[in-house]
C-alpha positions as CSV (number, residue, x, y, z in Angstrom):
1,X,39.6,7.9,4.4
2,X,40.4,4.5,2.6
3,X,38.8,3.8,-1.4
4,X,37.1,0.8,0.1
5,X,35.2,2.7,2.6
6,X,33.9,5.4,0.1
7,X,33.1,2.4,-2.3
8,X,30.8,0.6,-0.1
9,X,29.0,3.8,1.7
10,X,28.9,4.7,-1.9
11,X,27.0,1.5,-2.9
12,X,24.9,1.7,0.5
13,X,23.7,5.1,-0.1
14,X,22.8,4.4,-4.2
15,X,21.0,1.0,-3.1
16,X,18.7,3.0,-0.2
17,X,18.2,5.8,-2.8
18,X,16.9,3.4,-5.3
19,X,14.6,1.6,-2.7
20,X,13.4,5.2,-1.6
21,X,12.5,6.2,-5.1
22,X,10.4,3.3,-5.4
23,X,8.8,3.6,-2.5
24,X,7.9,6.7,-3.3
25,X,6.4,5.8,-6.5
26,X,5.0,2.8,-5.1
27,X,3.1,5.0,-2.7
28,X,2.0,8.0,-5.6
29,X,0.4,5.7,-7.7
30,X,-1.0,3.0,-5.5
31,X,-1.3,4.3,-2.3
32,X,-4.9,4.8,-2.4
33,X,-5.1,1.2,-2.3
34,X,-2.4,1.0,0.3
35,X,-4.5,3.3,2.4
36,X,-7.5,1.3,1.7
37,X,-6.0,-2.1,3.0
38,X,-4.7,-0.4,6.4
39,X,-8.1,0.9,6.6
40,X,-9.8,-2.3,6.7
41,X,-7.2,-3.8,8.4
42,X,-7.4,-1.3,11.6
43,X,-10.6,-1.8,11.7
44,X,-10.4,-5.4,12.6
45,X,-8.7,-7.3,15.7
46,X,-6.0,-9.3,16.9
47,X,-7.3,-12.3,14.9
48,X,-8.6,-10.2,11.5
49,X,-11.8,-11.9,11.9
50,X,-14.9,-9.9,10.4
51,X,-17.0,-10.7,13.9
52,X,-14.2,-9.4,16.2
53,X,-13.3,-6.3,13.5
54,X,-15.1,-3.2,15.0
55,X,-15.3,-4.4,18.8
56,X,-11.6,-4.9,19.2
57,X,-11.3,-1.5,21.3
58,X,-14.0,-1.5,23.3
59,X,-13.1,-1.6,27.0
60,X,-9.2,-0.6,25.8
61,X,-9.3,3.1,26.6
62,X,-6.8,3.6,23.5
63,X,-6.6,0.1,22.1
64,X,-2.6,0.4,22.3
65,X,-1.1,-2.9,24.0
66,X,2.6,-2.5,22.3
67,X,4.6,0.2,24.9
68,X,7.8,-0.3,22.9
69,X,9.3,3.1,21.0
70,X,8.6,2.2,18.0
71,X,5.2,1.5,18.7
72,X,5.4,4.9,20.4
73,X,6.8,6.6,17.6
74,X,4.5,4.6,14.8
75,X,1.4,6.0,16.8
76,X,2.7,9.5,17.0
77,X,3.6,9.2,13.1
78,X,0.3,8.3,12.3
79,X,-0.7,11.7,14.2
80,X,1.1,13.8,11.9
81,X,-0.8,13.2,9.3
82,X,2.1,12.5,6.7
83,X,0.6,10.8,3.8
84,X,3.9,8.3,3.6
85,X,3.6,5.3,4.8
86,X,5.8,4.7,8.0
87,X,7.9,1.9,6.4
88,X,8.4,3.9,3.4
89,X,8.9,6.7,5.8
90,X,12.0,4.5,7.4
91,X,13.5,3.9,4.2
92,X,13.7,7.3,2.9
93,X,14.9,8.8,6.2
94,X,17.9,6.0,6.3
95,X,18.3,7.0,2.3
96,X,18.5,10.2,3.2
97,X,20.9,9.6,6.1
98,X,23.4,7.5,4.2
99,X,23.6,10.0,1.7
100,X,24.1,13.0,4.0
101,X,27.2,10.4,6.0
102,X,28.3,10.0,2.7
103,X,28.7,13.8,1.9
104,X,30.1,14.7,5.2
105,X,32.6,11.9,5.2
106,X,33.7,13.4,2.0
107,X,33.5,17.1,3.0
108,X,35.4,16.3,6.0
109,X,37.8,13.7,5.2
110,X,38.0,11.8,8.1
111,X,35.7,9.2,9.7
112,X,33.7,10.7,11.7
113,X,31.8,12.8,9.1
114,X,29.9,9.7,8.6
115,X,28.7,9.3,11.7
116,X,27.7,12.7,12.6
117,X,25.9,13.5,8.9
118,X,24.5,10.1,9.7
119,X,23.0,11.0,13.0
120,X,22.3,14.7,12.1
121,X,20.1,13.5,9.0
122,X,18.2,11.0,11.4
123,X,17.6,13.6,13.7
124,X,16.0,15.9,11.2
125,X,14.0,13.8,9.9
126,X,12.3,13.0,13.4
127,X,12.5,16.7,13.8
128,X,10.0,16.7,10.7
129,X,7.6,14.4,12.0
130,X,7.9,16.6,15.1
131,X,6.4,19.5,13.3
132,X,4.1,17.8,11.4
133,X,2.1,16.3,14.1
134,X,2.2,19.9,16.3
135,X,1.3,22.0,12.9
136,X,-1.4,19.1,12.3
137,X,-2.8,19.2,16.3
138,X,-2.6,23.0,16.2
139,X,-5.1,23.1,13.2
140,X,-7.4,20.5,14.8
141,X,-8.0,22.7,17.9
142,X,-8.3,25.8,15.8
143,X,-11.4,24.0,13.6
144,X,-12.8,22.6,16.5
145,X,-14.7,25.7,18.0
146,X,-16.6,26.0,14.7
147,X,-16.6,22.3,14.1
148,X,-19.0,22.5,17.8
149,X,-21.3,25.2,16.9
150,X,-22.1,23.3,13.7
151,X,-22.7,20.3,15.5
152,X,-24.7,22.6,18.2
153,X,-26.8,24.3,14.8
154,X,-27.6,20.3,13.2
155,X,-28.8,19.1,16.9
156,X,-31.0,22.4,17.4
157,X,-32.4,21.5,13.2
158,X,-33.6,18.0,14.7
159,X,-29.8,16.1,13.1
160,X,-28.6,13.2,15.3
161,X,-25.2,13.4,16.9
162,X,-23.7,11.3,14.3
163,X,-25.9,12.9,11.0
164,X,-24.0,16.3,12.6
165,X,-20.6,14.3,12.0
166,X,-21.3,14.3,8.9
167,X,-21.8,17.7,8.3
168,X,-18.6,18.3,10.1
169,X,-17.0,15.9,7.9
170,X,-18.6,17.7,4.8
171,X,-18.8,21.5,5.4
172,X,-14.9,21.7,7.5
173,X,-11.7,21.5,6.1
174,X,-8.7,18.7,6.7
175,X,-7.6,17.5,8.9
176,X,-10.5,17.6,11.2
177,X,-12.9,16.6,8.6
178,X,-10.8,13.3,8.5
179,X,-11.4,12.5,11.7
180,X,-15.1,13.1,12.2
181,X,-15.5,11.0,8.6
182,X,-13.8,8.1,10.3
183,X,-15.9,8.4,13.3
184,X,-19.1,8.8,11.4
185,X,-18.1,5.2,9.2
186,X,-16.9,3.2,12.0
187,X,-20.6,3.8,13.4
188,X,-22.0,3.1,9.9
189,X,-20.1,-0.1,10.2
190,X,-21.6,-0.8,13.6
191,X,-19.3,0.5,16.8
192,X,-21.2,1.7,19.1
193,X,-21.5,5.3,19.6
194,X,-19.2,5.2,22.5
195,X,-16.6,3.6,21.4
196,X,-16.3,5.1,17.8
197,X,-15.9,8.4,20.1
198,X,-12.9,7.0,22.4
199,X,-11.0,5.6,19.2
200,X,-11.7,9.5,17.6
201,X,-10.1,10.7,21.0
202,X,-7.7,8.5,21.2
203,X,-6.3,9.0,17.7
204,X,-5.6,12.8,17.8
205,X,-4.5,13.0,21.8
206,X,-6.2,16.6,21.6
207,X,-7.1,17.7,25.0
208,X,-9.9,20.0,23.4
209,X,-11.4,17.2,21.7
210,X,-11.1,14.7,24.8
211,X,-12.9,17.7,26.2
212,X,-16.0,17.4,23.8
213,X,-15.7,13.6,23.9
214,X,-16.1,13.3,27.7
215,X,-19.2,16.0,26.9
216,X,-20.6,14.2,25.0
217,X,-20.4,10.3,26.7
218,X,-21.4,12.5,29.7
219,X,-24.8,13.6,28.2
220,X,-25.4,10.7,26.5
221,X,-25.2,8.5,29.9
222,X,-27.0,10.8,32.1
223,X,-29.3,12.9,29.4
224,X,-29.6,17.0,29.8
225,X,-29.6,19.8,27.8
226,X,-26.8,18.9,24.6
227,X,-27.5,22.3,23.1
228,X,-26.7,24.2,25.9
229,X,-23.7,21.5,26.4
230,X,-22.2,21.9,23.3
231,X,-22.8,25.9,23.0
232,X,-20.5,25.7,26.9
233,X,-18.1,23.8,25.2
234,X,-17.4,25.9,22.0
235,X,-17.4,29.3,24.6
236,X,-14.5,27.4,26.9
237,X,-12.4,26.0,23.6
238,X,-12.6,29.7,22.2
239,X,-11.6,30.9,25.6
240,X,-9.0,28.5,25.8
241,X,-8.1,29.0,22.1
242,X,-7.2,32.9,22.7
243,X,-5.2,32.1,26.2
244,X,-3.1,30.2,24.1
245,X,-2.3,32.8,21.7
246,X,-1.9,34.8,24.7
247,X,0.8,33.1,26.4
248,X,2.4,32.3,22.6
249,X,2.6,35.7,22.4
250,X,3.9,36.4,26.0
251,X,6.9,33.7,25.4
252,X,8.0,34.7,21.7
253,X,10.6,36.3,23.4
254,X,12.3,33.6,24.9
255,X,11.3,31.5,22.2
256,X,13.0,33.4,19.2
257,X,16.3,33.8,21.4
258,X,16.3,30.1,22.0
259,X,15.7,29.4,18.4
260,X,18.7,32.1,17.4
261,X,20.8,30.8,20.2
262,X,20.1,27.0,18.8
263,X,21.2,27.7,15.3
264,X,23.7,30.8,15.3
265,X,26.5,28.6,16.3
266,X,26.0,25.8,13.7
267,X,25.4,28.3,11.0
268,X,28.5,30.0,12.3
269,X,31.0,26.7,12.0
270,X,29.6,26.3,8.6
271,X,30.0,30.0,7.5
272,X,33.6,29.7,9.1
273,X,34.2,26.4,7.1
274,X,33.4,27.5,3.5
275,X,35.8,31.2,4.6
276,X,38.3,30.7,6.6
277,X,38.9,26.7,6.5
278,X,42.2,27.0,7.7
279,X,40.8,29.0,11.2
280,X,38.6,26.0,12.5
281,X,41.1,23.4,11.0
282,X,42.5,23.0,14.4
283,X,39.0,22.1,15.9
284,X,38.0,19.8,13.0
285,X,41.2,17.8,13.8
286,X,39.3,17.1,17.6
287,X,36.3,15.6,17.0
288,X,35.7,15.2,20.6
289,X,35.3,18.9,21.6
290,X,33.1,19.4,18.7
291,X,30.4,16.1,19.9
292,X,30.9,18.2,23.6
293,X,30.2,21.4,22.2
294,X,26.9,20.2,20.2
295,X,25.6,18.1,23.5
296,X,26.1,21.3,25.4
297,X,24.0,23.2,23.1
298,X,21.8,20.2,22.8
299,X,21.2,20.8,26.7
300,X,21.0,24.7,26.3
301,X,18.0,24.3,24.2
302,X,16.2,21.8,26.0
303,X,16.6,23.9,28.8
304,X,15.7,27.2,27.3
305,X,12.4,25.3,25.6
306,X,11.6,24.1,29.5
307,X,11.8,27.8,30.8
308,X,9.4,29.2,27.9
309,X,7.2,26.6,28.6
310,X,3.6,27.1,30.1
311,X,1.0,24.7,30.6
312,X,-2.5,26.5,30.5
């Protein structure tokens, strides 16, 4: 590996650490302020104006025009409930990545390290958002049984639909306390009732809360009994709630062995590097076999996660 090469992946790695850093500092100490402006913003449209702010959505079933995969991957982002923003989110993750190219290029001594620490950091830091928004939608549907019966208990006391948001939003937890605060402000700002709850179904993509919100457009178009409505609702969520467990529990099986068959063969290459260097020294000279041996288990995965799969 030539001195210029290290020099300037050295100098590209320092230079994305140091706009990381501040980033992150930038976002510590002013990111309520951050989180302020983007508030206001989303609240208005295309234009900004203050007449077209809170009506933007209506009749756009999730107000999401842009299709491309970063808008894709913005929205999902902003699902998971990471406090970063997603700009500073892109810098630390390419910090991160040019630092981990950097180390592997060095470890290895040859030029695909880069490449590969390069790609494998990129991948883990997706792999984070990943978990974030399924640890962040897992806790919404668990809330959202006793987020119901408390809406179910303020509508029985005489409370308005939207005075029992607020409750939710006061008496629950984060992160579903969030979202029924937002919902319960955008209609203290003036959306209607209707659309303030598409945009809080259309922001978590929860099928138990799209569940509620059709309930609840439902009964509000056609009238009926929303007591009994919403005590139906909180019995199928439970219901649905424990089936889940259920088949979780009927697939950890399959699910630990795919997890021990994903990782037992990097953890084994590594364990072989740092003992017996000289052993894999062969296969570390074919880079080729190695990018064909991780694709294949790449595959293997996948297909193990499909098999374990149920949709209930």
């Amino acid at each position: 590996m030539s001195a210029a090469l290290v020099i300037w992946m050295t100098f590209i790695s320092v230079a994305l650490f140091v706009a990381a850093t501040i980033a992150w500092s930038n976002d510590a100490f002013f990111g309520y302020r951050s989180r302020l402006t983007e508030r206001m913003r989303s609240g208005s449209g295309p234009g900004g104006g203050a007449a077209s702010s809170v009506f933007y959505r209506v009749g756009k079933p999730n107000g999401e025009t842009d299709t491309s995969w970063r808008a894709r991957f913005e929205r999902y982002y902003a699902r998971s409930g990471i406090a970063c923003d997603v700009k500073r989110f892109y810098t630390i993750a390419l910090a991160t990545a040019a630092s981990t190219a950097l180390f592997a290029a060095a470890m290895t001594g040859s030029w695909w390290g880069g490449p590969a620490g390069f790609a494998t950091a990129i991948v883990a830091s997706a792999g984070l958002v990943v978990l974030k928004h399924r640890s962040r939608a897992r806790k919404l549907v668990s809330q959202l049984p006793k987020a119901i019966d408390i809406i179910s208990r303020a509508v029985r006391a005489g409370q308005t639909v939207p005075a029992a948001f607020q409750i939710v939003a006061d008496d629950l937890e984060s992160p579903l306390s969030d979202e029924f605060r937002c919902c319960y402000e955008q209609q203290n700002l003036g959306m209607s009732h209707e659309s303030a709850l598409r945009s809080l179904a259309a922001r978590t993509e929860i099928m138990e809360l799209r569940i509620l919100v059709v309930g609840l457009l439902v009964q509000a178009r056609s009238g009926g009994n929303l007591i009994g409505l919403l005590d139906n609702l909180s019995s199928l969520l439970q219901k649905r709630f424990k089936l889940e467990h259920r088949v979780r529990a009927l697939t950890g099986e399959g699910r630990l062995q795919a997890n021990v068959l994903t990782v037992l063969p990097t953890a084994a290459l590594g364990a072989l590097y740092v003992i017996a260097p000289d052993y894999i020294a062969t296969l570390l000279r074919h880079p080729s076999l190695l990018g064909v041996s991780f694709a294949a288990q790449a595959v293997g995965a996948v297909w193990i996660r499909q098999c374990v799969k149920i949709d209930y």
